[in-house]
RODRENDREN-525337 format. One record per residue (C-alpha): residue number from 1; residue in three letters; x negated, y, z. Coordinates in steps of 0.05 Angstrom, whole numbers, plus 5000, padded with zeros to 4 digits. Example, Ala and Ser with C-alpha at 12.3 -4.5 7.8 and 13.67 -1.06 7.14 Angstrom:
// RODRENDREN-525337
{1; ALA; {4754; 4910; 5156}}
{2; SER; {4727; 4979; 5143}}
//
This chain:
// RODRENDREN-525337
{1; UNK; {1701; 1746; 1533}}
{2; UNK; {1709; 1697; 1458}}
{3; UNK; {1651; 1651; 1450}}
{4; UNK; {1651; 1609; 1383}}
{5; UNK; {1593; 1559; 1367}}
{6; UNK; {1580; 1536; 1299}}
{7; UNK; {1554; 1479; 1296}}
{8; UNK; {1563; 1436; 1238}}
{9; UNK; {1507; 1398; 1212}}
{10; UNK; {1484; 1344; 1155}}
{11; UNK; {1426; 1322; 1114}}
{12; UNK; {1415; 1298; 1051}}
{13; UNK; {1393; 1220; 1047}}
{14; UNK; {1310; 1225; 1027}}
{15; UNK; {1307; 1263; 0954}}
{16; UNK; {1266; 1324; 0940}}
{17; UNK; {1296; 1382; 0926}}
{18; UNK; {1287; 1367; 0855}}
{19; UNK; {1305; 1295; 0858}}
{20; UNK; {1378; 1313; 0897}}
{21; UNK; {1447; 1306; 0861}}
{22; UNK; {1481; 1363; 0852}}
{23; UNK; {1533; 1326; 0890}}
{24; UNK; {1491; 1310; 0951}}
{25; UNK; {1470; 1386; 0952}}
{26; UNK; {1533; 1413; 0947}}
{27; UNK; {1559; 1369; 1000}}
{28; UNK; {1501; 1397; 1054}}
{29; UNK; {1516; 1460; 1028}}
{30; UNK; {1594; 1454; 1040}}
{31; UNK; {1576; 1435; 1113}}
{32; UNK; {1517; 1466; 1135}}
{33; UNK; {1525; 1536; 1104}}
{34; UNK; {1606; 1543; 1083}}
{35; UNK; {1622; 1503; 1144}}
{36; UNK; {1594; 1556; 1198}}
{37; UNK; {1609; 1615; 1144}}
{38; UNK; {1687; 1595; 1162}}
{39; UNK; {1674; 1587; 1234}}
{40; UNK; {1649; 1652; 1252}}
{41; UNK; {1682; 1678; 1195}}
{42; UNK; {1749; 1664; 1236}}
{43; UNK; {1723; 1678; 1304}}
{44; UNK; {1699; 1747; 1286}}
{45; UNK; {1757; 1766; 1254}}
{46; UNK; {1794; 1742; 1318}}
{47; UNK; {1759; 1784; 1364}}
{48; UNK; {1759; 1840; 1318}}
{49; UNK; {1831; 1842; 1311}}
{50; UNK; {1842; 1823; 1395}}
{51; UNK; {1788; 1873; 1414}}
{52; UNK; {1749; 1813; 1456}}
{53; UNK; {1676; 1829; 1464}}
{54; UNK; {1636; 1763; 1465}}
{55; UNK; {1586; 1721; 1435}}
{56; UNK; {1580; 1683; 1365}}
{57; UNK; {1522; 1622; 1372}}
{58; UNK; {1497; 1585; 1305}}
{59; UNK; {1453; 1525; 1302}}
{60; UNK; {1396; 1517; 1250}}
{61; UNK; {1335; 1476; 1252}}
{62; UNK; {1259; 1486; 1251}}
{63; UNK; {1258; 1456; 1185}}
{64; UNK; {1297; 1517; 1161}}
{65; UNK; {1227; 1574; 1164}}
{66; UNK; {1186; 1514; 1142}}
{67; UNK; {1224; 1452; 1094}}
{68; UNK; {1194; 1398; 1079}}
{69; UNK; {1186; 1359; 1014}}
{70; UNK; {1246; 1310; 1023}}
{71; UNK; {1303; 1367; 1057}}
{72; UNK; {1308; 1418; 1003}}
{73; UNK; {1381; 1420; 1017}}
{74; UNK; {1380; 1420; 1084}}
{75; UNK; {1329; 1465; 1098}}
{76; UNK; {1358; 1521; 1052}}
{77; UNK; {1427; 1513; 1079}}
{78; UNK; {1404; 1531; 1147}}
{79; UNK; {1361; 1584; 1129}}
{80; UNK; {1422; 1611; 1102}}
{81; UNK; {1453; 1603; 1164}}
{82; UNK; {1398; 1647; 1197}}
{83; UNK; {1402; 1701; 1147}}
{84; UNK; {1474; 1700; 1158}}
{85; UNK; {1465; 1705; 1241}}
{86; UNK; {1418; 1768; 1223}}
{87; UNK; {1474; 1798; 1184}}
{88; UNK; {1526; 1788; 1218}}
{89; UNK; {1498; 1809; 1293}}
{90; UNK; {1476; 1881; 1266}}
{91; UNK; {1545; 1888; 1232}}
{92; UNK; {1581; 1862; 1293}}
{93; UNK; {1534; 1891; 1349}}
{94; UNK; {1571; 1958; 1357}}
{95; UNK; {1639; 1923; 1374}}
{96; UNK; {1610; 1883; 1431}}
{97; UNK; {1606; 1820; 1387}}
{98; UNK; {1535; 1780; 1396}}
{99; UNK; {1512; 1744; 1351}}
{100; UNK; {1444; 1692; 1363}}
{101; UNK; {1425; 1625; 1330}}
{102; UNK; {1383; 1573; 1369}}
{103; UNK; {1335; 1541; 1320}}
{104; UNK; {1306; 1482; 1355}}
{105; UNK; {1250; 1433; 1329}}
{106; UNK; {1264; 1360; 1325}}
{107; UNK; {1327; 1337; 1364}}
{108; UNK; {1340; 1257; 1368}}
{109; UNK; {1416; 1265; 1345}}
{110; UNK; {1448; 1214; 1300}}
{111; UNK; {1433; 1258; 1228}}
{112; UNK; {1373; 1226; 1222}}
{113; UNK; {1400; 1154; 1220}}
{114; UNK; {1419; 1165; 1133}}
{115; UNK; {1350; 1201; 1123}}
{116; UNK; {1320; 1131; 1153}}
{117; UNK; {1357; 1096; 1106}}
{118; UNK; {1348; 1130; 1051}}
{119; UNK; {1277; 1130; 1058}}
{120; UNK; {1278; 1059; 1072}}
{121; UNK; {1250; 1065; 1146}}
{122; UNK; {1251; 1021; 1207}}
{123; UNK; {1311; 1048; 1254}}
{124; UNK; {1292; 1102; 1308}}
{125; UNK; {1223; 1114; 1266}}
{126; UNK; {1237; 1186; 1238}}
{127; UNK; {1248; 1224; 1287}}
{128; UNK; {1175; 1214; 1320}}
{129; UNK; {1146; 1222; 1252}}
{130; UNK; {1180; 1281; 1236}}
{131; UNK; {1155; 1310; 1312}}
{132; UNK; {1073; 1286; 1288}}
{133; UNK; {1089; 1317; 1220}}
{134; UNK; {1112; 1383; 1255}}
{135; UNK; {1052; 1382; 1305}}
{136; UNK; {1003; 1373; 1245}}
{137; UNK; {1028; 1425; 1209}}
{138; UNK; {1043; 1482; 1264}}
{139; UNK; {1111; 1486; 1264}}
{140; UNK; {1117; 1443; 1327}}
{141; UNK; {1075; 1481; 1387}}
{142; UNK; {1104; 1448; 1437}}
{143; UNK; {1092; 1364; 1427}}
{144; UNK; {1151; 1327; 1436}}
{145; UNK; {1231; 1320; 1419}}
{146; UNK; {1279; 1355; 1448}}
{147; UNK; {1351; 1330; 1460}}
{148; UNK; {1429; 1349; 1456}}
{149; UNK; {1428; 1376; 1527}}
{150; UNK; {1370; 1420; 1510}}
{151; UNK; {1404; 1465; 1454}}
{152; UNK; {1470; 1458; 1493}}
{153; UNK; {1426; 1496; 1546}}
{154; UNK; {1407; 1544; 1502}}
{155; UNK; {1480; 1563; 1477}}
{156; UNK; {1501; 1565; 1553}}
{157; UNK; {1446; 1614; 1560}}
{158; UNK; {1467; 1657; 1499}}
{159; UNK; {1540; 1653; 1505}}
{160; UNK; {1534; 1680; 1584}}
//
């Protein structure tokens, strides 16, 4: 049994969608959405041509059936990576090839260190913002953060 995980993932610094560079989106673009096209890309090709049945695992974000103001980029990039998921587990479903994406809320990991800067914020700061933010607006249910070991959980699950 193959299991691939793609898991690449970047923000933009704090800019609207209409205030980001061209640069700065195509850079979250070239990682977020291009970066996981190429992983599974290669992995179900792979299995394909090997015959291995198994299990494809993306990551996205809360942020990506919601956005905010200040993550236009980031936000459509992984929406893109869940339309993708969708596409690609009905096409690859009837060779024993499953394909799921774990979507998690707010997760203290590292990407949010540049979005504090950029936004000028006291260090460690965002993340419990964005996890208020979330509550008040009902995409959170659940209060709280989750952590690394949490989605790594969650892939385990899926790619058993």
């Amino acid at each position: 049994m193959g299991v691939a995980v793609s898991n690449a993932g970047v923000s933009e610094s704090a800019s609207s969608a209409l205030d980001s560079t061209v640069k700065a989106w195509d850079e979250v673009y070239a990682i977020n959405a291009r970066g996981s096209f190429l992983v599974y890309r290669a992995c179900a090709l792979n299995m394909m041509d090997n015959g291995v049945k198994g299990s494809i695992i993306t990551i996205s974000t809360l942020m990506s059936r919601s956005g905010k103001w200040m993550s236009g980029a980031y936000a459509s990039s992984k929406a893109a990576v869940i339309m993708v998921t969708k596409t690609l587990a009905k096409g690859l479903a009837p060779m024993g090839i499953r394909v799921n994406c774990v979507s998690p809320g707010v997760v203290e990991t590292d990407i949010y260190n540049r979005v504090e800067e950029g936004m000028v914020m006291e260090k460690d700061t965002l993340v419990d913002w964005l996890v208020e933010q979330s509550i008040e607006g009902g995409q959170l249910l659940i209060p709280g953060k989750g952590m690394p070991e949490d989605i790594a959980a969650a892939v385990a699950f899926l790619a058993s």
